[in-house]
C-alpha positions as CSV (number, residue, x, y, z in Angstrom):
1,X,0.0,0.0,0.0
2,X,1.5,3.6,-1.1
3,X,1.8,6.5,1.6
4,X,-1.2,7.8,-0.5
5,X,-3.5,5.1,-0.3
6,X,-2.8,4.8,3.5
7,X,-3.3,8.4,4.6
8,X,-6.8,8.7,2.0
9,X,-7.8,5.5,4.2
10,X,-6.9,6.6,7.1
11,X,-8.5,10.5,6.7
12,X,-12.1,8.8,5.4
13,X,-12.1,7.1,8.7
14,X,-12.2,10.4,10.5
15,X,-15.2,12.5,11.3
16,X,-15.8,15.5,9.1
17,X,-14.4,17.8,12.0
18,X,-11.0,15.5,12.6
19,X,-10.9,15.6,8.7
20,X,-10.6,19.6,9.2
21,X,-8.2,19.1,11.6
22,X,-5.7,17.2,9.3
23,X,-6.1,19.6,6.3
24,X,-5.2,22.8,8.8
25,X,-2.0,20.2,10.1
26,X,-1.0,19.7,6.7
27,X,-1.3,23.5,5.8
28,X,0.9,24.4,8.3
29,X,3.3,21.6,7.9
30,X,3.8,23.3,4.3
31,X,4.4,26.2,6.1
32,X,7.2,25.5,8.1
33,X,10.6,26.0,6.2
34,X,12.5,22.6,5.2
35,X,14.8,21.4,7.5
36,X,18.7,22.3,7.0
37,X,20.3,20.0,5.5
38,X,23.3,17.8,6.8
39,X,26.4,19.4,6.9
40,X,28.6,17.6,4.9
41,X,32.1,15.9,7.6
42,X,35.4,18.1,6.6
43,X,37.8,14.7,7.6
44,X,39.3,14.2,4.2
45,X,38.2,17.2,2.3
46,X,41.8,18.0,1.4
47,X,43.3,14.7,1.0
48,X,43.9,15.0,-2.6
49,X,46.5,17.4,-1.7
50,X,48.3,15.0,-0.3
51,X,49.6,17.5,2.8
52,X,50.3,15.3,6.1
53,X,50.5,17.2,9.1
54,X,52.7,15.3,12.1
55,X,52.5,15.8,15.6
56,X,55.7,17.1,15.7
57,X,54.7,19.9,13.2
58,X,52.0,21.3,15.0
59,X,53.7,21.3,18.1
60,X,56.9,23.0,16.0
61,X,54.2,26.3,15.1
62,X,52.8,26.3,18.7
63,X,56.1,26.8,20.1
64,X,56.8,29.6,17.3
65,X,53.6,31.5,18.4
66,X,54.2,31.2,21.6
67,X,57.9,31.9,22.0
68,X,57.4,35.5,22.7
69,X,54.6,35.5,24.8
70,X,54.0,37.0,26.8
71,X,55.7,40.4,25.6
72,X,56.9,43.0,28.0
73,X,57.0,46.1,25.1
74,X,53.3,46.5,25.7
């Protein structure tokens, strides 16, 4: 049975009121804006490059930026 079929079947079954009901649910389920889509994972979005950062490198920059710090000439 299609989603169709089902929810016809299922909406005859319902009083003439309830039947109101649905139609003012589904008007303002077509009212609310679509949901955002996923975000897509960044892990591997520049592997083609084929740059590989080590341990050692990072930790090689953080003692760079940090070698000064903090400065007295302020």
């Amino acid at each position: 049975m299609s989603i169709e079929s089902s929810v016809i079947e299922k909406v005859l079954a319902l009083t003439p009121d309830q039947q109101r009901e649905v139609i003012e649910f589904v008007e303002s389920l077509k009212k609310r804006p679509n949901p955002t889509p996923a975000r897509r994972s960044l892990m591997g979005m520049f592997s083609h490059l084929n740059v590989h950062v080590s341990e050692e490198d990072i930790a090689e920059a953080r003692r760079e930026m940090w070698s000064n710090f903090p400065r007295e000439d302020f």
